[in-house]
N, C-alpha and C positions, 0 to 999 in steps of 0.2 A: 274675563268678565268680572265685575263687582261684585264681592261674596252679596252683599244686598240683594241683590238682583235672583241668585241663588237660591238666595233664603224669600222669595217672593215667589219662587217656582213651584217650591217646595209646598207653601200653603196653597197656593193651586190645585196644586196635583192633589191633596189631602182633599181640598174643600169640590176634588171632581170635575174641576175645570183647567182646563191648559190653553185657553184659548188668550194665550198674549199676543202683543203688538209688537213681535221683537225688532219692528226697525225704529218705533219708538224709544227701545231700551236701548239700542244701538246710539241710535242720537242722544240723548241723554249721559248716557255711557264715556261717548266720547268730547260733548261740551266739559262735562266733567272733570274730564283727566286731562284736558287744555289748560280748565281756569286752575287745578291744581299745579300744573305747571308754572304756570304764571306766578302762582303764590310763593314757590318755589326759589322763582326770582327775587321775587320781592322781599324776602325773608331776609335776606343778606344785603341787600341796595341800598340802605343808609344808615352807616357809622352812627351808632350812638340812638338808634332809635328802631326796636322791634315790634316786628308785625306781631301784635296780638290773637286778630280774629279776624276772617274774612268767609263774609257769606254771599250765598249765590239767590240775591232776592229776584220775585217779580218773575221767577222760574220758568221760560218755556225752551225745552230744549229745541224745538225746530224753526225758530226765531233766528233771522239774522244778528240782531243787536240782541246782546247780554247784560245784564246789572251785579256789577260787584261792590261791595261793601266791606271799605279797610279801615281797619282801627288801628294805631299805631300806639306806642308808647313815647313819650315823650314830654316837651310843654305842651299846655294845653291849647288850642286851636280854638277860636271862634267864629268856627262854619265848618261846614262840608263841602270841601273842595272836590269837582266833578271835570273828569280828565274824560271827554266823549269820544268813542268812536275806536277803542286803539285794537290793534289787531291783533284777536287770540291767539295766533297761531303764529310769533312775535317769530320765532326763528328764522322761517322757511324763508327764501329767496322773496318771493312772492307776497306780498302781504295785504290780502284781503279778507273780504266775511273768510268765518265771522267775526265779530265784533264782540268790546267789551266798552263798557261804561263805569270808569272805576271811581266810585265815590269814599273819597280819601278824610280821614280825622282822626284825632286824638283820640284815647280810650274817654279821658276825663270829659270832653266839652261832650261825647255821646253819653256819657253816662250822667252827665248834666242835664243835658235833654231829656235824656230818658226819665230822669225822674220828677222834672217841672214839664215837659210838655210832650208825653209819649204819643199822643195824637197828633203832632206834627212828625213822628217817625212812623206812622203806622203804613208806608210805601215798603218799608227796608222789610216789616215783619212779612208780606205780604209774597207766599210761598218761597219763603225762604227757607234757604240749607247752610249748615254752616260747614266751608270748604276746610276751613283751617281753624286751630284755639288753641290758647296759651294759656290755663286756666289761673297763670300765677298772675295774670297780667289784666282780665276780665271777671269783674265782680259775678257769680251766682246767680243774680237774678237777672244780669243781661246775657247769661249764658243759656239758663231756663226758658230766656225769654224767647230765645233761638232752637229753643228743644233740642241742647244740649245740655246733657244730662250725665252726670259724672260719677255719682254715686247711689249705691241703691239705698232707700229709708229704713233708717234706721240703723243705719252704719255708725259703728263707735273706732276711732284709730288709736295706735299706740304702737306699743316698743317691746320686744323681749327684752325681761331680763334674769339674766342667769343665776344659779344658784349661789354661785362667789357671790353677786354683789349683794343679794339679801342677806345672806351670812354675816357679811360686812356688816350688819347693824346700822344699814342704809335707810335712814327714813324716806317716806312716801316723797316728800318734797326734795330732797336729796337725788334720791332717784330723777325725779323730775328735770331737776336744773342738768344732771345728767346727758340724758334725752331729749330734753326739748332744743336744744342749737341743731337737732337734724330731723327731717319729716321725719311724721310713722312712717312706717313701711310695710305694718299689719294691720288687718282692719276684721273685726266682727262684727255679724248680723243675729242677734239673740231669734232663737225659733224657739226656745223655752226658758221658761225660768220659774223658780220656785217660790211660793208666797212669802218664805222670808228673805226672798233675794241672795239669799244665802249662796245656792249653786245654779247652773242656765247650762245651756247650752246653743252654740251657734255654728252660724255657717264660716269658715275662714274665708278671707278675703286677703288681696293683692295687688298694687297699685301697675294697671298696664298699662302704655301709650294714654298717661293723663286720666284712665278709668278704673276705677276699684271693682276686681273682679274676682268670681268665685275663684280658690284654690281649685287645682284641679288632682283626680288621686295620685299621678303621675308627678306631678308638680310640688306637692306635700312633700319625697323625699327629698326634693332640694334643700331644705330650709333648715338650718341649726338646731333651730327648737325642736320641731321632731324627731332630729338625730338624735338629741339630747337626750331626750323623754325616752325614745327606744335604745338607750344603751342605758338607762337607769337614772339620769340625774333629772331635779326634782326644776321645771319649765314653770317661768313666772310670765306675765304680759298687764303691763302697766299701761293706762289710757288716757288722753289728753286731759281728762278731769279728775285725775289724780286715780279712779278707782284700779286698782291692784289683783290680779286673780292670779290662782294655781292652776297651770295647766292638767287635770288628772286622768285624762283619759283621750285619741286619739280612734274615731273610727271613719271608714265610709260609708255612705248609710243612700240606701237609693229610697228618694221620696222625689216623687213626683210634683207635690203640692211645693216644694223647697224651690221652685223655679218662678215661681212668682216673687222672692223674695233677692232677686238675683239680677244684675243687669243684664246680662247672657246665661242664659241657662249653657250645661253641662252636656256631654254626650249621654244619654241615660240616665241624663237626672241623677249620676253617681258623685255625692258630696261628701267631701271631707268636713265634719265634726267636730267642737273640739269640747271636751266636759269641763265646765268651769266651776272653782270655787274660791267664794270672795277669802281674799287675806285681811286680817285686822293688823295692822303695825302692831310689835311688839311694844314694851314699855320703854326699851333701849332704844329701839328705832324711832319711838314718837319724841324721843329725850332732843 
């Protein structure tokens, strides 16, 4: 079954009620894991141009006929090309309901539209899900607009970097040219900070399947840095806008309140911390 579906059980049973419709969740469940199939396909089926994003608009799982919605990468298209009728279940011997309706374009000529005439898209918004996303490939706001959502507010990303290279007499910008030809790979969420900005504290973050997610405490020893920091050497972490901090301190901290600031909360709200304090470039490194 769908962890989703799980996690819907779950608030049920808290909120006193377990009276689900699970042959609804069943059919939904299983349209589901067809159109992802499908997507599946389609990912790989034309040289030279990737499926972006594909959503499951127009939602009703006990419907014969289904609405999908492909963005592709590629030149730009001027229209939306609608392939009707084709059969979800594309494999099987047999090839009937149900059905898909797959309306096919460019990321550009949708992203076109969407920002000169979003009222003539407002069918696609219309209980939509998004099956699949490339976020390297679809803008922010038509991802948002999909209520997909990839980071939580107020995330800052960056880079460790180690105590060699600041020694080096590496300036900020140095540093930078450095680390910028590869993504962060680290990301924090400030839960405090001090009036002279001076030191903060946050939540550590981690980029998962395309989402930036809390560190977990188990997860925390994987990572160089805090190997680093707990055998004694002194952990730097550098951020897309240049600002520079010293790693100083490392705990797990269970707060509760720390889950609103998270895209998935933790098991026990147990989060890993990290104590920040801003670096000033030296005179040598600003040289």
């Amino acid at each position: 079954m769908d962890l989703r579906w799980l996690s819907v059980y779950s608030e049920c049973i808290m909120a006193g009620s377990i009276q689900i419709d699970w042959k609804a969740v069943a059919e939904e469940a299983n349209i589901r894991a067809l159109l992802e199939s499908l997507v599946r396909y389609y990912k790989g089926r034309y040289p030279g141009y990737e499926l972006a994003l594909a959503v499951w608009f127009q939602k009703t799982p006990q419907a014969v006929d289904h609405n999908l919605l492909a963005l592709f990468t590629g030149p730009p298209m001027n229209r939306i090309v609608v392939s009707e009728r084709q059969p979800l279940e594309w494999p099987a011997i047999e090839q009937g309901p149900p059905f898909v309706n797959i309306h096919a374009t460019s990321v550009a000529h949708f992203l076109d539209e969407f920002r000169r005439n979003r009222a003539g898209l407002a069918g696609y918004f219309d209980r939509a899900e998004a099956i699949y996303f490339d976020k390297l490939f679809v803008p922010p706001e038509v991802l948002s607009s999909f209520g997909v959502v990839t980071e939580p507010p107020g995330l800052v990303k960056g880079w460790y970097v180690t105590q060699d290279q600041l020694q080096n007499g590496q300036s900020v910008a140095a540093l930078l040219s450095i680390h910028r030809p590869s993504r962060p790979y680290l990301g924090i969420v400030k839960v405090w900070e001090a009036p002279d900005l001076a030191a903060s504290r946050a939540l550590l973050h981690a980029e998962f399947d395309q989402r930036w997610l809390p560190v977990s405490p188990s997860g925390l020893e994987q990572y160089s840095y805090f190997n680093d920091w707990r055998d004694g050497r002194q952990v730097y972490f550098l951020f897309e806008g240049g600002a520079l901090y010293r790693a100083d301190r490392f705990e797990v901290t269970t707060e509760p309140e720390y889950s609103a600031r998270v895209l998935e909360k933790l098991p026990d709200d147990r989060y890993p911390v990290v104590y920040l304090r801003a670096v000033s470039p030296s005179p040598r490194a600003s040289a």
